[in-house]
ROKOLRO-703804 format. One record per residue: residue number from 1; x, y, z of N, C-alpha, C in turn. Coordinates in steps of 0.2 Angstrom, whole numbers, m for minus. Last residue first. Example, Ala and Ser with C-alpha at 12.3 -4.5 7.8 and 13.67 -1.06 7.14 Angstrom:
- 2, 64, m11, 35, 68, m5, 36, 64, 0, 39
- 1, 66, m28, 39, 62, m22, 39, 66, m16, 39
END
This chain:
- 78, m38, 87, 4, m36, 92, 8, m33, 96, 4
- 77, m31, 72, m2, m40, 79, m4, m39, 84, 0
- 76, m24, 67, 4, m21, 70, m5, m31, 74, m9
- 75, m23, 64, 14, m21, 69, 14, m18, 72, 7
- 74, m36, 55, 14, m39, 62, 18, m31, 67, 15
- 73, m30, 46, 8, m37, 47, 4, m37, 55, 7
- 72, m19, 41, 17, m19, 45, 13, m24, 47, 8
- 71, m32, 35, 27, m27, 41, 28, m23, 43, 20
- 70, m34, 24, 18, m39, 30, 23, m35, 35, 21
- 69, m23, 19, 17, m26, 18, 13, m34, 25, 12
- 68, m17, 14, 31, m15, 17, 26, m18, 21, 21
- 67, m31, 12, 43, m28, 11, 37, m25, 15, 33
- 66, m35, 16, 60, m38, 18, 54, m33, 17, 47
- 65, m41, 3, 73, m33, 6, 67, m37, 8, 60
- 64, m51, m3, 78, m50, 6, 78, m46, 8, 74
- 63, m47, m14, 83, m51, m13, 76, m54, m8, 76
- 62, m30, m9, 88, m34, m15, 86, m40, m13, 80
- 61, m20, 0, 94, m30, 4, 91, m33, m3, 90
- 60, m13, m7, 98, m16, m2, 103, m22, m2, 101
- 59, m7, m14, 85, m8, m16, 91, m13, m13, 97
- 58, m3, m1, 77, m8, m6, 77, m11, m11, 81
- 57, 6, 6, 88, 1, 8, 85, m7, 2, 82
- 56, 15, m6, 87, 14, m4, 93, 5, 1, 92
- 55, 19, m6, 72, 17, m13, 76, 14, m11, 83
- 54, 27, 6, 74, 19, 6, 69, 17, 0, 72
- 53, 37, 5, 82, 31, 10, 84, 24, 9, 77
- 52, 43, m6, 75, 41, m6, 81, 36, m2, 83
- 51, 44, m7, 58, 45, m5, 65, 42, m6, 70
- 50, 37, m14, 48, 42, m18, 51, 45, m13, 56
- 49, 29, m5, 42, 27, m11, 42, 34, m14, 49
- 48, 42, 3, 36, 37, 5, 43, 35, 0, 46
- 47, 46, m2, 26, 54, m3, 35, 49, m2, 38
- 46, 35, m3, 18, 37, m11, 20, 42, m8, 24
- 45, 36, 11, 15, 28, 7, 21, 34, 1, 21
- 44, 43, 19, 8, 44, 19, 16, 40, 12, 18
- 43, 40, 21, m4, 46, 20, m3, 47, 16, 4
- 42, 24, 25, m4, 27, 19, m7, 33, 18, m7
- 41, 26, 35, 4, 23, 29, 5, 25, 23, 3
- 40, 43, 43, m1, 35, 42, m1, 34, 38, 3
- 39, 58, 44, 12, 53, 46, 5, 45, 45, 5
- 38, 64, 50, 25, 61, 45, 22, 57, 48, 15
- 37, 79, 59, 31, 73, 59, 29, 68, 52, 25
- 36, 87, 51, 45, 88, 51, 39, 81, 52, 38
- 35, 89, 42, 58, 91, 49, 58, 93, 52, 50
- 34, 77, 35, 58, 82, 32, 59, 88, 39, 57
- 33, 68, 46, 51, 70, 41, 54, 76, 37, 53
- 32, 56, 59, 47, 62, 58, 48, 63, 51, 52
- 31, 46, 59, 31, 46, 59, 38, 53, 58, 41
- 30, 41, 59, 19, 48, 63, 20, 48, 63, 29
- 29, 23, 59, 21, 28, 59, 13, 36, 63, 19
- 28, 15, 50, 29, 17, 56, 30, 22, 55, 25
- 27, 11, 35, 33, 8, 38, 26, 10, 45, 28
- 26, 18, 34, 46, 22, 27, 39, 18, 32, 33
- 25, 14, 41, 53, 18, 44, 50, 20, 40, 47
- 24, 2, 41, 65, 1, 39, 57, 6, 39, 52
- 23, 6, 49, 75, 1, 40, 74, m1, 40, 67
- 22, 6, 62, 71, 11, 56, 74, 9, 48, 75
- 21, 0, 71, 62, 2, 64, 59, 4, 58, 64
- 20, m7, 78, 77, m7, 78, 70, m5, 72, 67
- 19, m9, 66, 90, m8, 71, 89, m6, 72, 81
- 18, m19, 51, 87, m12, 56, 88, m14, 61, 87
- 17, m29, 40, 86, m28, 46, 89, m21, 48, 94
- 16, m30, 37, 72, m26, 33, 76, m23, 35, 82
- 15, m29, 55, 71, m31, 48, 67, m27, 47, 70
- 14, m29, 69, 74, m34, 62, 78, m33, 54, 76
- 13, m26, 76, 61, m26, 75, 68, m31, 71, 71
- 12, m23, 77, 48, m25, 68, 51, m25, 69, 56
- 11, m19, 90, 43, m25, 84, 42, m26, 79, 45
- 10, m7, 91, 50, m13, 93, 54, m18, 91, 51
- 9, 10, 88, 53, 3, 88, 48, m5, 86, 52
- 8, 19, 89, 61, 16, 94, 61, 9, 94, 54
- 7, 24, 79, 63, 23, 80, 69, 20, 86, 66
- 6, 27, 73, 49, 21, 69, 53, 21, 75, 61
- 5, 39, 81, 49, 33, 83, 44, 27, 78, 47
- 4, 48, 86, 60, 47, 78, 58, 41, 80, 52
- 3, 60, 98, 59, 53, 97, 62, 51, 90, 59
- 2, 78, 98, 57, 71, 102, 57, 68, 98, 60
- 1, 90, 93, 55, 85, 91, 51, 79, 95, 51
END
């Protein structure tokens, strides 16, 4: 399958402080999971919503979690 596309998108480095997308990757387009590419945001976010590493992310950052909503603002301007 190659390279996870959140593991190498570099606009959002820092966000919800990861490394490029990887703490962000429910808003990374084509991400890989559950050993299958994923589609848009709009196809993806309610299995993400429901994984464990994005409930684990949100958790961590608390009122530091910087929102979907953010995040793809920065990755559809860049």
């Amino acid at each position: 399958m190659g390279v996870c596309p959140a593991a190498v998108e570099t606009r959002i480095n820092g966000t919800n402080h990861g490394i490029n997308g990887g703490r962000s990757c429910w808003a990374v387009t084509g991400t890989f999971c559950g050993g299958s590419v994923q589609g848009t945001f709009a196809q993806k976010i309610f299995n993400c919503m429901d994984c464990d590493f994005y409930k684990s992310v949100v958790s961590e950052e608390a009122g530091a979690f910087v929102p979907s909503k953010t995040i793809i603002t920065v990755l559809r301007s860049v």
